[in-house]
N, C-alpha and C positions, 0 to 999 in steps of 0.2 A: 494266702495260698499255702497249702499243706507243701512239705518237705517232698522233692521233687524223686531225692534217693529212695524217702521211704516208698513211695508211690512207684517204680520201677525203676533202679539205678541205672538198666541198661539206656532204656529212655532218656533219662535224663543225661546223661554223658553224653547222646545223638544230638539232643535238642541243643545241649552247649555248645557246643561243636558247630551247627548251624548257624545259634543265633549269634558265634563270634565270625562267622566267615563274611567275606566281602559279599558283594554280588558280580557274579561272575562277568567279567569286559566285555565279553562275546557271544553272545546270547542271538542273535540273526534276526527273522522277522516274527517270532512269536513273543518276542519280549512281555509285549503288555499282558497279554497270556498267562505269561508264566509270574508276571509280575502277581497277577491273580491269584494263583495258585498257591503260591507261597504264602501271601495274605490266610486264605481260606485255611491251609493245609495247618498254617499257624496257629488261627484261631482254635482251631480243633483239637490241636497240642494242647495249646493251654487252657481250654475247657477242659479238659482231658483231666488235665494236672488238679483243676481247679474242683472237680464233681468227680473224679475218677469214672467217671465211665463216659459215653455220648448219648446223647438222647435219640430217636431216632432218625429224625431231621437229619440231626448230623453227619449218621452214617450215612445217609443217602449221599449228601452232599458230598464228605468226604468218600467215597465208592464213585462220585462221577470225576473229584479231580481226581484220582488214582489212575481211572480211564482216559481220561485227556494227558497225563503225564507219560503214561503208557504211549498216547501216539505220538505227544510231542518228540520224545525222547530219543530215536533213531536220527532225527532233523539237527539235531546239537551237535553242534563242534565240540572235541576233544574237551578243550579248555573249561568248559561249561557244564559238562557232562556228569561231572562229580557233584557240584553243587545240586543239581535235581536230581540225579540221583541218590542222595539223602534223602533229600526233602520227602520220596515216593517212599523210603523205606522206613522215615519217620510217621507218612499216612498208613502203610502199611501196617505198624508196629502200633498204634494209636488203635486202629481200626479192629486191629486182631481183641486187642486188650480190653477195650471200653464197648464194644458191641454189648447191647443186650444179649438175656442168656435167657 
């Protein structure tokens, strides 16, 4: 895996940050959902990291959890709220950067 600093330091400081956090207590009925999400949203990270860019599969994919994050995300308690909202600003930040050009 190529150096993650050299590859976008911003990125990479967001991605640590996530992959040390708990998962959040309270997370209500989309759990598995969002259990999903993080999966997916990770993988894509670390393709990301791994090819520096996405192929276009991937952008799809990640563009649809971005959309399901977007409506989950008003339904989250306080407590939980930060944890995905990372997570969307890590697909976000991924999406912008490894898009084809």
């Amino acid at each position: 895996m190529a150096d993650l600093q050299a590859v976008n330091p911003d990125l990479a400081r967001l991605w640590a940050v996530h992959q040390a956090a708990e998962w959040p207590a309270s997370v209500g009925p989309h759990e598995g959902a969002l259990m999903t999400l993080d999966t997916v949203v990770g993988g894509c990270v670390t393709y990301f990291f791994e090819e520096h860019d996405l192929d276009p599969p991937r952008v799809v994919i990640l563009e649809d959890c971005l959309s399901d994050l977007e409506t989950v995300l008003p339904e989250l308690a306080e407590e939980s709220l930060g944890y995905f909202e990372r997570l969307k600003q890590l697909g976000t930040l991924v999406l912008k950067l490894g898009r084809p050009r």
